[in-house]
C-alpha positions as CSV (number, residue, x, y, z in Angstrom):
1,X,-62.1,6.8,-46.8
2,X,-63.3,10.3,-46.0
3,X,-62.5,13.1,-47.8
4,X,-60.8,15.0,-44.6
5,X,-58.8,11.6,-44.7
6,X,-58.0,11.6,-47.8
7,X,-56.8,15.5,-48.2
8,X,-54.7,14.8,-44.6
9,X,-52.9,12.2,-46.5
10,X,-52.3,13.6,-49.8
11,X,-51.2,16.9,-47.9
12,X,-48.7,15.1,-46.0
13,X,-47.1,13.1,-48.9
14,X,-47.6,16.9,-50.9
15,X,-43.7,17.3,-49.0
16,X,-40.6,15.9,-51.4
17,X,-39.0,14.2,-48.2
18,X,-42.0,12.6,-46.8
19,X,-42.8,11.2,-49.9
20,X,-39.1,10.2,-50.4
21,X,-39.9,8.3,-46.6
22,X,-42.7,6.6,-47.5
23,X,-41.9,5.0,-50.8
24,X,-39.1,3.5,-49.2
25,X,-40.7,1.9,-46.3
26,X,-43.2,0.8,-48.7
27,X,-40.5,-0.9,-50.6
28,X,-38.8,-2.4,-47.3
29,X,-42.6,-4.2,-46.9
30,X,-43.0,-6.2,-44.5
31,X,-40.2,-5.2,-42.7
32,X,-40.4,-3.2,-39.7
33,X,-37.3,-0.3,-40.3
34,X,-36.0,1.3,-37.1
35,X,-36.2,5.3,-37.7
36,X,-32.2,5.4,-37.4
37,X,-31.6,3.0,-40.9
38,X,-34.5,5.4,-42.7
39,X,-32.5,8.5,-41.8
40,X,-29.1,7.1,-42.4
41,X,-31.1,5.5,-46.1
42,X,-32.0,8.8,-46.8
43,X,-29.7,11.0,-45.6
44,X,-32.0,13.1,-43.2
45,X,-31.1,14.6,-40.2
46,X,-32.6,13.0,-37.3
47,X,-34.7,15.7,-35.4
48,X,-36.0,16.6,-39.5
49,X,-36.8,13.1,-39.8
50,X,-38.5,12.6,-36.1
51,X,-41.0,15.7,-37.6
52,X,-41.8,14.1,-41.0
53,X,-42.4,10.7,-39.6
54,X,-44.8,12.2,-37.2
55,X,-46.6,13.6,-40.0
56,X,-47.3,10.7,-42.1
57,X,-48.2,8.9,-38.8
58,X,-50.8,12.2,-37.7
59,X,-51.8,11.6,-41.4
60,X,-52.8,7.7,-40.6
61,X,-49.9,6.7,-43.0
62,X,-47.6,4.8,-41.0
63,X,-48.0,3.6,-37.7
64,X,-44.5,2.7,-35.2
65,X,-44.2,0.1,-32.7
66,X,-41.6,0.0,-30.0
67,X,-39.0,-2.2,-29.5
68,X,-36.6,-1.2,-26.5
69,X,-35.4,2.2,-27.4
70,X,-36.2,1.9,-31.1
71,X,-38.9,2.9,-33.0
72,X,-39.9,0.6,-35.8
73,X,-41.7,1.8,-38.8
């Protein structure tokens, strides 16, 4: 991994609710999580939780895959 990799990563898991969102989809491995059952998980807002998932994905994190309207992380 390079470091510019490495520091993108660690800076987006540096924010309490993304690294509230990744721990749990890392405990709900292998399962692919619509962004809807995260939020309502974790209590966070939609639109807040639409920014922090776009994060860890920019961050090479997380990636989502579509299935009809959904978004499945």
């Amino acid at each position: 991994m390079k470091i510019t990799d490495a520091t993108e990563a660690l800076s987006a898991l540096a924010q309490p609710s993304r690294l509230s969102v990744f721990r749990w989809l890392v405990r709900q491995y292998p399962a692919r999580v619509a962004a809807g059952d995260i939020g309502q998980a974790l209590d966070i807002a939609p639109a807040t939780l639409s920014f922090h998932l776009a994060t860890l994905e920019r961050a090479g994190l997380l990636q989502h895959q579509r299935e009809g309207r959904s978004r499945l992380y």
